[in-house]
MOPAC internal coordinates of N, CA, C and O (Angstrom, degrees):
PM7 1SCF
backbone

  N    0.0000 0     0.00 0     0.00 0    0    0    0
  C    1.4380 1     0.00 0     0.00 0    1    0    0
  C    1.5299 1   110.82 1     0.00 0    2    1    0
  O    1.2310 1   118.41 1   133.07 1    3    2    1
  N    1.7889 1   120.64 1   -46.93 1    3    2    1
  C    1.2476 1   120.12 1  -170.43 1    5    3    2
  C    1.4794 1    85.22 1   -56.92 1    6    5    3
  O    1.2310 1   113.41 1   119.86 1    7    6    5
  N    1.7165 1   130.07 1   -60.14 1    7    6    5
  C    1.3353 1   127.89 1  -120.07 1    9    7    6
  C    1.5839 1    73.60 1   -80.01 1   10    9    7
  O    1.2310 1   113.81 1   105.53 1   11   10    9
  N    0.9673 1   129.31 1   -74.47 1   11   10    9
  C    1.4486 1   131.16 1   171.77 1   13   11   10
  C    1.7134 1   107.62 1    13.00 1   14   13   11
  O    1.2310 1   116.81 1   104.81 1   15   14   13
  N    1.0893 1   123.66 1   -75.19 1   15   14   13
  C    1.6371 1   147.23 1  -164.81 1   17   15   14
  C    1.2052 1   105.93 1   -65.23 1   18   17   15
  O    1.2310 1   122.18 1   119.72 1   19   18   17
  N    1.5946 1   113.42 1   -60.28 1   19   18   17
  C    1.9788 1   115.53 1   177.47 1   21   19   18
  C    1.4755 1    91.17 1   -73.98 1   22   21   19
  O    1.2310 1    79.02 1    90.36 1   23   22   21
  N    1.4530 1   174.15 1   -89.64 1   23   22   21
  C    1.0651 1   154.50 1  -160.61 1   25   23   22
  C    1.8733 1   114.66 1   -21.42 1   26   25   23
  O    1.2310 1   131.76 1   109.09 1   27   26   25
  N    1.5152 1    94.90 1   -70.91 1   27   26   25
  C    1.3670 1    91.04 1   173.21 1   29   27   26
  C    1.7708 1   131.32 1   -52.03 1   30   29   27
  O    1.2310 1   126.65 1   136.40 1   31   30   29
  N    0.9596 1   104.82 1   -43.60 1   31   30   29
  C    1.7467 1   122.99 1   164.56 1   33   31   30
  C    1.6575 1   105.25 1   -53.08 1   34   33   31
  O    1.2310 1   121.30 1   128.33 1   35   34   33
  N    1.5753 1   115.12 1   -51.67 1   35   34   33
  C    1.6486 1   104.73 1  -170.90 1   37   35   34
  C    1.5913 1   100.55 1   -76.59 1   38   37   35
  O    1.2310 1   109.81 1   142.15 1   39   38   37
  N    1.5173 1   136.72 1   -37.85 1   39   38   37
  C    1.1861 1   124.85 1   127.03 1   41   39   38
  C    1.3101 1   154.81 1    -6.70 1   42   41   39
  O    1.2310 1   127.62 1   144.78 1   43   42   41
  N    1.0618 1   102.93 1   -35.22 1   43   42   41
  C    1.9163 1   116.12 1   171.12 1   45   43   42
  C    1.8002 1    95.01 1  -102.29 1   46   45   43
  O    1.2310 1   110.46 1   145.68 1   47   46   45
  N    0.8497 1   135.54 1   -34.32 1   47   46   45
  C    1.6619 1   154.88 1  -158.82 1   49   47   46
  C    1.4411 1    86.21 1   -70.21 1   50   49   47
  O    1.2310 1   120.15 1   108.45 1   51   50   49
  N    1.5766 1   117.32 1   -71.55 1   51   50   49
  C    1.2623 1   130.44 1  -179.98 1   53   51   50
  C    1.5931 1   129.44 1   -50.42 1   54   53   51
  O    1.2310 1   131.21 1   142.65 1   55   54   53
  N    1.0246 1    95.96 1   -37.35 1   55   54   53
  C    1.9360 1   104.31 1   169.56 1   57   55   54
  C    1.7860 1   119.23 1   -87.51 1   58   57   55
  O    1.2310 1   134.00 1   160.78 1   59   58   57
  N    1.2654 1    90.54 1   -19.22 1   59   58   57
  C    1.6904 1    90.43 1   167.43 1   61   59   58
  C    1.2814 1   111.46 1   -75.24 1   62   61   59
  O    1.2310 1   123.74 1   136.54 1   63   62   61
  N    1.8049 1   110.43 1   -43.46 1   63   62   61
  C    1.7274 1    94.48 1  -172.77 1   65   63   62
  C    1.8923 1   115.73 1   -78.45 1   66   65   63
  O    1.2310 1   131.47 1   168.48 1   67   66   65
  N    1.8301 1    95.47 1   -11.52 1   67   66   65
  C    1.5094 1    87.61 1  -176.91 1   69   67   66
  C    1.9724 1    91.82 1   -72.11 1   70   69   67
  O    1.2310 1   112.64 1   111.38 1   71   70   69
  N    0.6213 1   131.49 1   -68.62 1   71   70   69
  C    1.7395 1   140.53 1  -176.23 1   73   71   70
  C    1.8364 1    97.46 1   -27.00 1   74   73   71
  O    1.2310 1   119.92 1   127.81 1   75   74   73
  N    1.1892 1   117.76 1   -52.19 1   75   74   73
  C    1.6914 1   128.18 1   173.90 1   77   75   74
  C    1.5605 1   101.35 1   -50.03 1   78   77   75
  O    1.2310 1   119.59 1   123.51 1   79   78   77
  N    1.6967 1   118.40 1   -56.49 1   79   78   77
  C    1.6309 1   111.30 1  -165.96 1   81   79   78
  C    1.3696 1    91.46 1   -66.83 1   82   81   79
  O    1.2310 1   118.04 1   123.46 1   83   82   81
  N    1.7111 1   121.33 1   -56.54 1   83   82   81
  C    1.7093 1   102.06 1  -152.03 1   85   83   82
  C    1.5966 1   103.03 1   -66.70 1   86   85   83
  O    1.2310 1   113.22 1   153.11 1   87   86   85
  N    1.3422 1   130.42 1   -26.89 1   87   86   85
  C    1.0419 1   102.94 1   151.88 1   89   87   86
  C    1.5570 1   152.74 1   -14.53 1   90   89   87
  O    1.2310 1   136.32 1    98.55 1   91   90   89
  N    1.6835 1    86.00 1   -81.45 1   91   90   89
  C    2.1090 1   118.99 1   170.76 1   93   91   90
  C    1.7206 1    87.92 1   -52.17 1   94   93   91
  O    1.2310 1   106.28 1   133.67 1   95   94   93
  N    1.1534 1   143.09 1   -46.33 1   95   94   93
  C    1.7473 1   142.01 1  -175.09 1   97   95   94
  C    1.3632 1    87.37 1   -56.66 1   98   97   95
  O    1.2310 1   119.07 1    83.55 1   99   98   97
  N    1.3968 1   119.37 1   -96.45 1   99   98   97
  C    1.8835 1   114.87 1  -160.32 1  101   99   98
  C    1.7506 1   113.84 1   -58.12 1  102  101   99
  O    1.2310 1   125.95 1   179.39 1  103  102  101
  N    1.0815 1   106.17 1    -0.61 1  103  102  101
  C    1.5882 1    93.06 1   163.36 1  105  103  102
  C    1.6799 1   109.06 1   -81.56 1  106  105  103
  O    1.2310 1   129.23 1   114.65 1  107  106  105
  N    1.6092 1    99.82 1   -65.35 1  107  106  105
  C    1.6140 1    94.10 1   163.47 1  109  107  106
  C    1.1620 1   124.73 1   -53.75 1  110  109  107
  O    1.2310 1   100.80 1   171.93 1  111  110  109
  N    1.2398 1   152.48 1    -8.07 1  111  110  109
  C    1.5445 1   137.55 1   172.49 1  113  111  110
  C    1.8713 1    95.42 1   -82.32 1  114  113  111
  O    1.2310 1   119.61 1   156.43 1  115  114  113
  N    1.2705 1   118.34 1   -23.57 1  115  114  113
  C    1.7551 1   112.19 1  -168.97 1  117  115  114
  C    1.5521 1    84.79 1   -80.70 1  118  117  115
  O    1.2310 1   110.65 1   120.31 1  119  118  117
  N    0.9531 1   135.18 1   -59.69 1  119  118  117
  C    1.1897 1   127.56 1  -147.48 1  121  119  118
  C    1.5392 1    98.88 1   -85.07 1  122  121  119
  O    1.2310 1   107.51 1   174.02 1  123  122  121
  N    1.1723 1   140.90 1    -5.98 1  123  122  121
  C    1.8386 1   133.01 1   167.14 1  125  123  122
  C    1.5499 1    80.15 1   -87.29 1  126  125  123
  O    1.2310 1   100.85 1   114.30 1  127  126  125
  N    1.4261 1   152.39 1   -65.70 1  127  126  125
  C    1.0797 1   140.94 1   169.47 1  129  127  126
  C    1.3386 1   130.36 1    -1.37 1  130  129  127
  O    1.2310 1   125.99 1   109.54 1  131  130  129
  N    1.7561 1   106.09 1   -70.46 1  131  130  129
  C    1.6978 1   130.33 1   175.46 1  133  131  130
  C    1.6604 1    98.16 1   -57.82 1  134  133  131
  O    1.2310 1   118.66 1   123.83 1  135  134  133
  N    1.3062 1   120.17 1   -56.17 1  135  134  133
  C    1.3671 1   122.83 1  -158.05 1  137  135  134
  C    1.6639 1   105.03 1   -58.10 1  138  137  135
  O    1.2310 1   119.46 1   132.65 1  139  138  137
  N    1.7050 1   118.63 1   -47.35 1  139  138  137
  C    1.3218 1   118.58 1  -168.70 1  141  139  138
  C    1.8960 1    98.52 1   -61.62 1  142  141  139
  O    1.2310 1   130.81 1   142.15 1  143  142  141
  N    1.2881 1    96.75 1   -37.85 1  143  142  141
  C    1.8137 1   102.07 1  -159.51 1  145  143  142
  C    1.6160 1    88.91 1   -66.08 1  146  145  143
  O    1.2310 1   111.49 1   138.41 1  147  146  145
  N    1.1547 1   133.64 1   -41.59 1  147  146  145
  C    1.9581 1   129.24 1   174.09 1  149  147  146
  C    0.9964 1   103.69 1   -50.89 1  150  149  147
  O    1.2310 1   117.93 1   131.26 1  151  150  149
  N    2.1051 1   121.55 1   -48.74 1  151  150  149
  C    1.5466 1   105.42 1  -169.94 1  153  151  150
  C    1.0477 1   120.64 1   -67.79 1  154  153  151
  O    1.2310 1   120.74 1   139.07 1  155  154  153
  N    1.2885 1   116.18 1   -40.93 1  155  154  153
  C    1.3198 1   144.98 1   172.28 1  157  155  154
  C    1.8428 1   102.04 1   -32.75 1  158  157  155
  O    1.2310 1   119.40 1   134.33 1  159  158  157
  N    0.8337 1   118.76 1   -45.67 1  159  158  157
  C    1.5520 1   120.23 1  -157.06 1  161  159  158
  C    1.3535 1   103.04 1  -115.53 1  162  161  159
  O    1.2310 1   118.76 1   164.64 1  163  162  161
  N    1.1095 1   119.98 1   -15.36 1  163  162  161
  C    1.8376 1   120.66 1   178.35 1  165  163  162
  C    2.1709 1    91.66 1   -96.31 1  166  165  163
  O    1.2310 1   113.77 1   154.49 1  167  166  165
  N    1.0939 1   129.40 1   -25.51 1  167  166  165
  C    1.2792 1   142.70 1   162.11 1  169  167  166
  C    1.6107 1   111.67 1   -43.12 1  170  169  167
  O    1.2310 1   125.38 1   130.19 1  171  170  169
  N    1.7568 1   107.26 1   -49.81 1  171  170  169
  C    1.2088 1   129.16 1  -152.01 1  173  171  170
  C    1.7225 1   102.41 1   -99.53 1  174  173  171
  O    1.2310 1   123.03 1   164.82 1  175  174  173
  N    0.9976 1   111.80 1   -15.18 1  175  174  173
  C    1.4654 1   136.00 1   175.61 1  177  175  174
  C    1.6790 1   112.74 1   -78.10 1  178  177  175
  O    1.2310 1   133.25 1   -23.88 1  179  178  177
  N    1.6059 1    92.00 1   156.12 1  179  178  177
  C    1.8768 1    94.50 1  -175.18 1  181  179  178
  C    1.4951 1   104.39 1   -60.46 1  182  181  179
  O    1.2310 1   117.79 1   118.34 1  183  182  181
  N    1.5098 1   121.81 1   -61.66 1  183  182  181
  C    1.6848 1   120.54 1   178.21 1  185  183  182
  C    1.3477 1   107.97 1   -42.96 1  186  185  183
  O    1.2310 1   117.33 1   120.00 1  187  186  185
  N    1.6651 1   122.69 1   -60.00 1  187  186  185
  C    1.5232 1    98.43 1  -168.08 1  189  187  186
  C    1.5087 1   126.16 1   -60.93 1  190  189  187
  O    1.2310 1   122.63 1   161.14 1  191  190  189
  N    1.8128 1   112.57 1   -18.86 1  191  190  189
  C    1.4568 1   131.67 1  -158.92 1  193  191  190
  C    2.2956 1    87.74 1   -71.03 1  194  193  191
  O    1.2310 1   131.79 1   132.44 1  195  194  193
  N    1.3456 1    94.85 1   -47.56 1  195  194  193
  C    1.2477 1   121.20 1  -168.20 1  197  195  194
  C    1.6614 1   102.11 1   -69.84 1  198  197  195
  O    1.2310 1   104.17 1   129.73 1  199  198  197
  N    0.8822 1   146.79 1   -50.27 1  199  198  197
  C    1.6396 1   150.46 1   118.99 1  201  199  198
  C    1.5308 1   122.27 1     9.01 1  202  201  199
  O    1.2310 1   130.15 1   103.90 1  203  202  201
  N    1.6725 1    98.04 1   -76.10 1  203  202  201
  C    1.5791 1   105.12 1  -169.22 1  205  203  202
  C    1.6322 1   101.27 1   -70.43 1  206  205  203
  O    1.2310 1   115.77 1   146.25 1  207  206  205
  N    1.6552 1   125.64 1   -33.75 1  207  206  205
  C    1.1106 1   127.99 1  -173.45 1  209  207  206
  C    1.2857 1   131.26 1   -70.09 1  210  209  207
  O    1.2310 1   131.21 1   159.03 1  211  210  209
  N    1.4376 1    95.98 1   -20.97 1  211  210  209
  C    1.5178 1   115.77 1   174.68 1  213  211  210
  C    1.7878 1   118.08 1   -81.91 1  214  213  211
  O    1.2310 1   129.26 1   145.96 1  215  214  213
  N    1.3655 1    99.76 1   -34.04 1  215  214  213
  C    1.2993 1   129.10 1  -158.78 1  217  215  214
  C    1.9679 1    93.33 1   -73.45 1  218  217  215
  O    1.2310 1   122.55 1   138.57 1  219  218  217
  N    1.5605 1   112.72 1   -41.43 1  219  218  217
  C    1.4628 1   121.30 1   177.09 1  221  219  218
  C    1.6574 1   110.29 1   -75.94 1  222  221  219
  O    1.2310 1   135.00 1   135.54 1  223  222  221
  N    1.1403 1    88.59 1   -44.46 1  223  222  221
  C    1.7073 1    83.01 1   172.03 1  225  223  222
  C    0.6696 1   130.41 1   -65.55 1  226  225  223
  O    1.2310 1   107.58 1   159.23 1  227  226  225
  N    1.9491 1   140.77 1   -20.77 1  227  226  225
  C    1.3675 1   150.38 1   170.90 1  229  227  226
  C    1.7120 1    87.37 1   -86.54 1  230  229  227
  O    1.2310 1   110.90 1   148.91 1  231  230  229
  N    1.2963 1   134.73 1   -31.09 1  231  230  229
  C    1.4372 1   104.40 1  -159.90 1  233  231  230
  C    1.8174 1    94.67 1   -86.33 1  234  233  231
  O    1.2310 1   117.13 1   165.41 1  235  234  233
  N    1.5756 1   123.06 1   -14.59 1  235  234  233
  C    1.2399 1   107.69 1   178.60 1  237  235  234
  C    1.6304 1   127.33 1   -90.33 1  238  237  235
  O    1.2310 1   134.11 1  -166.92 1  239  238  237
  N    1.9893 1    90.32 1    13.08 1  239  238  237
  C    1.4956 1    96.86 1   177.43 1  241  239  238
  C    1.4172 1    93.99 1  -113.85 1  242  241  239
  O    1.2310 1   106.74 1  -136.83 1  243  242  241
  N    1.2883 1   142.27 1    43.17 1  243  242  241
  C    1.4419 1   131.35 1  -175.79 1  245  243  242
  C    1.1966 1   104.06 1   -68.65 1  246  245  243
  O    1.2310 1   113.37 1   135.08 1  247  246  245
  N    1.7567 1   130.13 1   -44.92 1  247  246  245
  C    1.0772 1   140.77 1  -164.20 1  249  247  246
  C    1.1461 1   119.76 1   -93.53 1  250  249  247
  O    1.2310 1   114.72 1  -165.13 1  251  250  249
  N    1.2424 1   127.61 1    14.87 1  251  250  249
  C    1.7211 1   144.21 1   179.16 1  253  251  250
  C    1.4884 1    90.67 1   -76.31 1  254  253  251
  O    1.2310 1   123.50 1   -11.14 1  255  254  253
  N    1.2773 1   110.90 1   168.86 1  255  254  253
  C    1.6310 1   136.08 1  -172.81 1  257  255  254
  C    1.2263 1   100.98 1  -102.16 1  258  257  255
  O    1.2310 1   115.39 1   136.87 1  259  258  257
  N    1.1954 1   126.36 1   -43.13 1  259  258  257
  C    1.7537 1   129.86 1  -141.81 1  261  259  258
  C    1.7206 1    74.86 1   -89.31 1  262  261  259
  O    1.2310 1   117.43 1   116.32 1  263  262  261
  N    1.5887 1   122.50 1   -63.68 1  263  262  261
  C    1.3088 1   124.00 1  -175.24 1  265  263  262
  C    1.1582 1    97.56 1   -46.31 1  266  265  263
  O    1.2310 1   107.93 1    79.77 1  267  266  265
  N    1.5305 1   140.13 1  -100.23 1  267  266  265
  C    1.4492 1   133.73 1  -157.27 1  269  267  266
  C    1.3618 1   128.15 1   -24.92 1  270  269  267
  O    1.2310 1   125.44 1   156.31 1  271  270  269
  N    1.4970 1   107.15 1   -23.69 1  271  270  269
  C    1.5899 1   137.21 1  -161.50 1  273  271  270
  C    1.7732 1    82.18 1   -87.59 1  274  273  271
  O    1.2310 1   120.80 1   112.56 1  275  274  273
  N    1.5027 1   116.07 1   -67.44 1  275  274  273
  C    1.4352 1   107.96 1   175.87 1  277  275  274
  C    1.3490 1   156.76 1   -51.37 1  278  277  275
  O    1.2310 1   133.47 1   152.88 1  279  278  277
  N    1.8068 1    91.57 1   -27.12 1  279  278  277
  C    1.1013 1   118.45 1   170.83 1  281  279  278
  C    1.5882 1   116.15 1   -67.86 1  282  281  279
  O    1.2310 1   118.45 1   147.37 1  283  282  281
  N    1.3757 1   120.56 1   -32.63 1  283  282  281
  C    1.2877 1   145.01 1   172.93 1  285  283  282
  C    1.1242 1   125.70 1   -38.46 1  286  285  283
  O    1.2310 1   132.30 1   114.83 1  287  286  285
  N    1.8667 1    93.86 1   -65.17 1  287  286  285
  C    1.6777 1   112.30 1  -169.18 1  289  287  286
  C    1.9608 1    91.56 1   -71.50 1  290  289  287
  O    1.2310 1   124.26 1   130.46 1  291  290  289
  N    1.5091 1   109.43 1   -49.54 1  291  290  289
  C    1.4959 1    91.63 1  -163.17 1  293  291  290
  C    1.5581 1   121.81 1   -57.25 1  294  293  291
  O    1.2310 1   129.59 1   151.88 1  295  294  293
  N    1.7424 1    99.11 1   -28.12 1  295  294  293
  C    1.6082 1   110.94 1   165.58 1  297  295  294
  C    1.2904 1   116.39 1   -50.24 1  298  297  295
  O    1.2310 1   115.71 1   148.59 1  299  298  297
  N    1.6229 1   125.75 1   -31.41 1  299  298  297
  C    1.5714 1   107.85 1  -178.50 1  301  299  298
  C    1.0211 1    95.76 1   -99.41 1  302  301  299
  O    1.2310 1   105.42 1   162.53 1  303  302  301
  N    1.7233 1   144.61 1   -17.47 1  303  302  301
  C    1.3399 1   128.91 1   163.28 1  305  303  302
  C    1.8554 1   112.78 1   -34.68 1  306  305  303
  O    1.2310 1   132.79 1   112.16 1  307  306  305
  N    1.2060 1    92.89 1   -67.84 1  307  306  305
  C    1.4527 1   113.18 1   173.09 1  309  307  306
  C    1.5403 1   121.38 1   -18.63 1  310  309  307
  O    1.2310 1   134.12 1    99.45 1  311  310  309
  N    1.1776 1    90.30 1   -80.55 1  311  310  309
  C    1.6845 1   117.67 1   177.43 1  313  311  310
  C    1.8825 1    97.74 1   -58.41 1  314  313  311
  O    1.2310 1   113.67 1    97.75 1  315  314  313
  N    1.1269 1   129.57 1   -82.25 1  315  314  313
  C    1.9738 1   117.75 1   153.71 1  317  315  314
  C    1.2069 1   116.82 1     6.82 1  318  317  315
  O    1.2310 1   123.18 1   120.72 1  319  318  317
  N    1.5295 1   111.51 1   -59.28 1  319  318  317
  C    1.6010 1   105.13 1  -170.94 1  321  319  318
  C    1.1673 1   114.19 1   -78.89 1  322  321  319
  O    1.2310 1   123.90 1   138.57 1  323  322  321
  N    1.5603 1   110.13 1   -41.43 1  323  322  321
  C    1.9809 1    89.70 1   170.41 1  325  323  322
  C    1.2468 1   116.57 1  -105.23 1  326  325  323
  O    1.2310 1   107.14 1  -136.47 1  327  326  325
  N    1.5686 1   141.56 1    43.53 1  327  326  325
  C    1.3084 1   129.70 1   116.64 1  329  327  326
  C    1.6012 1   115.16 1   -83.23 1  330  329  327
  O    1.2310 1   120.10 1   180.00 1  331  330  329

């Protein structure tokens, strides 16, 4: 009878938290949902257009001199400020 009762109880225990995860699942699937549809549209926007465009043009100067040279100085700026 006891074992009876804590079975049933770890049983009821058990279907609440499975019902709790698929829950915690479709909340997170809406919200990776919401997030793509923001990127999606901040992408589609003058800043993001202005962003991604900028973002190709520095990656097709990685190998420039003057850049590496820049990247440098701001790196020991960097490193300067917190010693």
């Amino acid at each position: 009878m006891l074992i009876d009762k804590l079975l049933r109880h770890r049983r009821l225990e058990v279907e609440r938290l499975a019902q709790e995860g698929h829950q915690r699942q479709k909340v997170l699937q809406a919200e990776s949902w919401l997030l793509q549809q923001r990127a999606k549209t901040f992408i589609g926007s003058a800043p993001g257009l202005t962003l991604s465009f900028s973002a190709g043009v520095l990656f097709q100067l990685r190998h420039n001199s003057a850049v590496k040279t820049l990247r440098s100085v701001i790196g020991l700026r960097w490193l300067r400020s917190l010693l």
